[in-house]
C-alpha positions in Angstrom: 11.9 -8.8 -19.5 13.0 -5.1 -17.9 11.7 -3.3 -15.6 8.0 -2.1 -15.6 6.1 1.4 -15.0 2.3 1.4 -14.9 -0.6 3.7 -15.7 -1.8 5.1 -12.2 -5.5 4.3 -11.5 -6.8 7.7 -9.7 -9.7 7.2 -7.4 -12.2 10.2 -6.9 -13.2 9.7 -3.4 -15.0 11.9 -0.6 -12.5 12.6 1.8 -9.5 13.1 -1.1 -7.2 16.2 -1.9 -5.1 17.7 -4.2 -1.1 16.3 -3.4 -1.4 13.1 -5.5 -1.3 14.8 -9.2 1.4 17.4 -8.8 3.4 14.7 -6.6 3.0 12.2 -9.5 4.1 15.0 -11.7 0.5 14.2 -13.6 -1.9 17.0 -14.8 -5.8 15.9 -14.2 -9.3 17.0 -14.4 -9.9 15.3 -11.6 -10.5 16.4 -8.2 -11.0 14.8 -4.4 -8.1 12.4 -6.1 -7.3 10.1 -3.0 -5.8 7.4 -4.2 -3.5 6.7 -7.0 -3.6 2.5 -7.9 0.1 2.0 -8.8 0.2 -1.3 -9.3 -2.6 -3.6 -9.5 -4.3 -7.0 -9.8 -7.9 -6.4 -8.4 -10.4 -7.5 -10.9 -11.6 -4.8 -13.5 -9.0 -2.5 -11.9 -5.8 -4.4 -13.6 -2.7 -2.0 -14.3 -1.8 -1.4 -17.5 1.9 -1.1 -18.5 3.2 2.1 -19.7 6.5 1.7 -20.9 8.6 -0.2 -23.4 7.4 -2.9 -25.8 4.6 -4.2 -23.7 2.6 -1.0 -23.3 -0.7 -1.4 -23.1 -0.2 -5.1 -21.9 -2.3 -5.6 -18.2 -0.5 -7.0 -15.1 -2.4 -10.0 -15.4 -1.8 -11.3 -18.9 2.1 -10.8 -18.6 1.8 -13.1 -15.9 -0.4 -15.0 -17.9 2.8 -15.5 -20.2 5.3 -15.0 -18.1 4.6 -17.2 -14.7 7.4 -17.3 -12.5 10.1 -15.4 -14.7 7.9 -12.3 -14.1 6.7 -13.2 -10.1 8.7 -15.8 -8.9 7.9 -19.0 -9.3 6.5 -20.0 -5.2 4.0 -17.2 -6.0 3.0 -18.2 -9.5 1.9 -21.7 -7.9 0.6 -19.8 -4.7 -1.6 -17.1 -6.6 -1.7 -17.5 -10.3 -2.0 -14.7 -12.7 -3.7 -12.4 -10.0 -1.1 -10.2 -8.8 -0.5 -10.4 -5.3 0.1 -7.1 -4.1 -1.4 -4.0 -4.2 0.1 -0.9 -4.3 -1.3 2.9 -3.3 -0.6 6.4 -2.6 -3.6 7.7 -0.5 -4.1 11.7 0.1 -6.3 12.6 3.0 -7.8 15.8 3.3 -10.3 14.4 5.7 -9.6 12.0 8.0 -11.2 8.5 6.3 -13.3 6.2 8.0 -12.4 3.7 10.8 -12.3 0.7 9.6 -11.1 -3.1 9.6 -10.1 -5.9 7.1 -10.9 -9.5 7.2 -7.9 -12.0 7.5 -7.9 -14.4 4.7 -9.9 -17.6 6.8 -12.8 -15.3 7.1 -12.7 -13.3 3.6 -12.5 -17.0 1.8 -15.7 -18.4 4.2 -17.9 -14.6 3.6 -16.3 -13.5 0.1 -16.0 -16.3 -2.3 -12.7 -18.0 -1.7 -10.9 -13.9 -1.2 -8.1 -13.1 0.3 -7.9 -11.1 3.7 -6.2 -7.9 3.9 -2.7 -7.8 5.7 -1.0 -3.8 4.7 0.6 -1.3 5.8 1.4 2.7 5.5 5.1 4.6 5.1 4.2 8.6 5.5 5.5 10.1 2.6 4.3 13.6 3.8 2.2 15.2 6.7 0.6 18.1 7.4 1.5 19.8 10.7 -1.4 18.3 12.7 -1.5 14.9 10.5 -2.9 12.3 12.6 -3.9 8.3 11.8 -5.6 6.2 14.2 -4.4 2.2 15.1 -5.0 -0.4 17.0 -7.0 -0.5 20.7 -6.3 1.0 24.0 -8.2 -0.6 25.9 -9.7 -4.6 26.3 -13.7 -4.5 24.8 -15.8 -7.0 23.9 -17.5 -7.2 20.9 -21.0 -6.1 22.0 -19.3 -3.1 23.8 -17.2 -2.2 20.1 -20.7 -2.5 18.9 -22.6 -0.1 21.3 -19.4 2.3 21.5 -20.4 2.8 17.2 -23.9 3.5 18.6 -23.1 6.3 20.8 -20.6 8.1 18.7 -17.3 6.7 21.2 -15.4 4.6 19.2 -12.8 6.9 18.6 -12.3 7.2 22.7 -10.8 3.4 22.4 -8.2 4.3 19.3 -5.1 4.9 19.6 -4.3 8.7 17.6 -1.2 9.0 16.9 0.3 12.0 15.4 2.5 11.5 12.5 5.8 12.8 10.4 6.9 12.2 7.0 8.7 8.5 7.5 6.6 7.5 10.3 5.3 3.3 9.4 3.1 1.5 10.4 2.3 -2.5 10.2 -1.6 -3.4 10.0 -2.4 -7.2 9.9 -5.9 -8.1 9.2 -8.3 -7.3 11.9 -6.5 -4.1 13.6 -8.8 -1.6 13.8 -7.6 1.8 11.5 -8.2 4.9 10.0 -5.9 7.2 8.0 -6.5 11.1 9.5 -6.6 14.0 7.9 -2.8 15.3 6.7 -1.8 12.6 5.5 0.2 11.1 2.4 1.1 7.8 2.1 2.4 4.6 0.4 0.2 1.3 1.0 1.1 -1.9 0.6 -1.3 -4.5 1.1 -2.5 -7.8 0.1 -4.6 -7.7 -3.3 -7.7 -7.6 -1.6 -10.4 -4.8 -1.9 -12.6 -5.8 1.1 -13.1 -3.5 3.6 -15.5 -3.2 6.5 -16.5 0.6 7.0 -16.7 0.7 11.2 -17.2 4.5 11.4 -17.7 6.9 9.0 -18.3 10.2 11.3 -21.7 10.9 10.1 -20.8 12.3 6.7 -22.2 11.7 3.6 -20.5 10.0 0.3 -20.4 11.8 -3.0 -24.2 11.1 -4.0 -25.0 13.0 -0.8 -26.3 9.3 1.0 -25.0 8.3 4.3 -22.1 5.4 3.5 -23.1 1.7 4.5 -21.7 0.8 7.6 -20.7 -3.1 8.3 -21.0 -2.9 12.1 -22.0 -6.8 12.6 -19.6 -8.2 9.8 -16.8 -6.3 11.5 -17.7 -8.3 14.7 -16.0 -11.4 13.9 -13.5 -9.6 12.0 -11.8 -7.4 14.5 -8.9 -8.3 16.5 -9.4 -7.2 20.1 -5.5 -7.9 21.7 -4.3 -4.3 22.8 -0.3 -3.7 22.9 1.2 -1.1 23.9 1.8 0.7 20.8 1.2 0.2 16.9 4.2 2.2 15.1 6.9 0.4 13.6 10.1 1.9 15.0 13.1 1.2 12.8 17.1 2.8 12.6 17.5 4.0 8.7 20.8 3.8 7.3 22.2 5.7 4.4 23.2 4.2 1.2 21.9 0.8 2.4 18.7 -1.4 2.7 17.0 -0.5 5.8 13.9 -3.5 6.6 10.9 -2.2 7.8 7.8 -4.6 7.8 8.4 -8.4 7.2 5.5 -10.6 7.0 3.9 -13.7 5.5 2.6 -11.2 2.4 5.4 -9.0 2.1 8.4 -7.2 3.1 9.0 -3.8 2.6 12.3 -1.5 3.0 13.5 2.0 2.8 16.1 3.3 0.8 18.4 6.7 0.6 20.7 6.8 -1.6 23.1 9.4 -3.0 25.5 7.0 -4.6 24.6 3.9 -6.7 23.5 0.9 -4.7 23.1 -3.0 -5.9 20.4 -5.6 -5.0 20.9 -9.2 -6.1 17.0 -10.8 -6.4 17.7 -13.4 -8.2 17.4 -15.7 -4.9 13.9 -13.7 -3.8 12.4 -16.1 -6.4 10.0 -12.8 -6.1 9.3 -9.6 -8.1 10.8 -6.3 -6.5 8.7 -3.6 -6.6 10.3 0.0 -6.1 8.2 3.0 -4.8 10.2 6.2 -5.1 9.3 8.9 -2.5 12.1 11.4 -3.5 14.2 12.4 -6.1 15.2 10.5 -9.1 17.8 7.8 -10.6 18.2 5.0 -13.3 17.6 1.5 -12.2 19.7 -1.4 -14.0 18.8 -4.8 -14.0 21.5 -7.3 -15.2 21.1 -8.2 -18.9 21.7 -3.9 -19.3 17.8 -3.1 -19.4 17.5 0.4 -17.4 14.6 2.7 -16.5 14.8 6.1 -15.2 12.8 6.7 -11.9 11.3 9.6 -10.7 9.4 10.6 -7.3 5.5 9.3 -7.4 6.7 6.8 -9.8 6.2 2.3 -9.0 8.3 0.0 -10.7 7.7 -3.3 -11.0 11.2 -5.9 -11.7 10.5 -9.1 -12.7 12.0 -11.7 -10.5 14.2 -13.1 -13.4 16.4 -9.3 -13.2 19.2 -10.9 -11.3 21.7 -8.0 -9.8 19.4 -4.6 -9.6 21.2 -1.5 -9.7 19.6 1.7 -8.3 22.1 4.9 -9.4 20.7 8.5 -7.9 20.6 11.6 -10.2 22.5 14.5 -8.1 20.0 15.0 -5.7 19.7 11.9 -4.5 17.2 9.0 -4.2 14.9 7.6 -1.7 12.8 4.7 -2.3 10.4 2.1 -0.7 11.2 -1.7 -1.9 8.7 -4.9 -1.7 8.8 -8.5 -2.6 7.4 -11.6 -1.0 9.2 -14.1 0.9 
């Protein structure tokens, strides 16, 4: 195998903007694009592979052939052929609604044996006054989270932070969450597609109708603990893997790199999946297969690569990184 690029899946959406297309380096008709699917095994929104001789080929019947050479074998038995990661780049011109996700106990007892949503967010860009909401600030019950929807105060028990290009942030299932206005940014999250709309800030969708809200099924599903604070602080380090989220589903790092920099995988027993943020390069796997890599680009390398090699054109290279285990 060698290393995969993917048709993006754009999502017209209410509160989208205008950054994911000319960041992608894509020309579109479309408009209000907020999110751009990178890489996908969601059901009737399977990625479709875009380079090389198995164009055209989705994520899920290369695993279908390829099992554990192409995933890693633990997550071949744990999974199947539904990819287990989903991959994003969200634009917000407005901020989007707060929300929650179920963990996966609850999303297999309400949705049919799914999975629960564990993510999280790396700011690629933000505006000046970019802000994202996370987390509570204060103990409440759950008939008091309900009445604060009633009377418009939710957003009074929120933590609002304001954020910079690089800021992360680590949301397990059930943290309360909404991505403000200004902001660009990378999600990784389980494959999961359930989401319970808290809040929506009394606008309307694109067929001019209020959007559902799930106040009662977000009941059970939030989780009420309140810490102190919900950003993921980490020390970068050039030319080197920096780790920035490690969890059951996935962990994620950062990369910036102006020289070439190796990765051996091959005791992952997991994919790699590389995000690039900035710049461009040529990643080499070890059997020679390589694959230029550009900014707004996702590459998927099958666990079977061995030693990865990421080499930076002349103006350097910065990338995100994710695998499980």
């Amino acid at each position: 195998m060698y290393p995969l690029k993917f048709r993006p899946i754009l999502k017209t959406v209410v509160w989208g903007g205008e950054k994911i297309a000319p960041f992608k380096g894509i020309e579109t008709d479309q408009h209000n694009i907020g999110e751009s699917w990178e890489l996908s095994g969601v059901k009737g929104n399977e990625s479709v592979v875009a380079n090389g001789k198995f164009a055209g080929r989705t994520i899920t019947s290369l695993i279908e052939e390829f099992k554990g050479e192409l995933i890693g074998k633990k997550n071949y038995e744990k999974t199947g052929t539904e990819f287990p990661l989903l991959i994003k780049f969200i634009d917000a011109s407005q901020d989007l609604s707060i929300q929650v996700h179920p963990d996966d106990a609850l999303a297999a007892e309400r949705h049919n044996g799914s999975k629960g949503k564990t993510e999280m967010w790396y700011v690629v860009s933000a505006d000046e006054k970019a802000h994202l909401m996370s987390g509570l600030t204060e103990k409440i019950t759950p008939e008091e989270y309900a009445a604060k929807v009633a009377d418009n105060t939710i957003t009074d028990v929120l933590h609002d932070y304001n954020v910079a290009a690089g800021d992360v942030f680590f949301l397990p299932a059930g943290r309360i969450h909404s991505i403000g206005t200004g902001c660009f940014i990378a999600e990784i999250q389980q494959t999961s597609d359930i989401t319970y709309r808290i809040y929506d800030f009394g606008r309307t969708g694109l067929d001019g109708k209020p959007r559902e809200l799930h106040t009662e099924l977000s009941k059970a599903a939030i989780d009420y603990t309140v810490l102190p604070d919900y950003k993921t602080y980490y020390n970068e380090q050039k030319n080197a893997e920096t780790e920035l989220v490690s969890c059951d589903y996935f962990t994620t790092s950062l990369y910036d790199i102006d020289q070439p920099v190796s990765k051996e995988i091959s005791s992952l027993d997991s994919f790699l999946i590389v995000i690039c943020t900035e710049g461009s390069g040529v990643i080499t796997d070890s059997e020679g297969n390589s694959e230029t890599m550009k900014q707004g680009e996702t590459i998927l390398v099958p666990a079977s690569s061995g030693n990865i090699t990421f080499t930076p054109d002349e103006g350097g290279l910065k990338f995100l990184t994710s695998h499980i285990g």
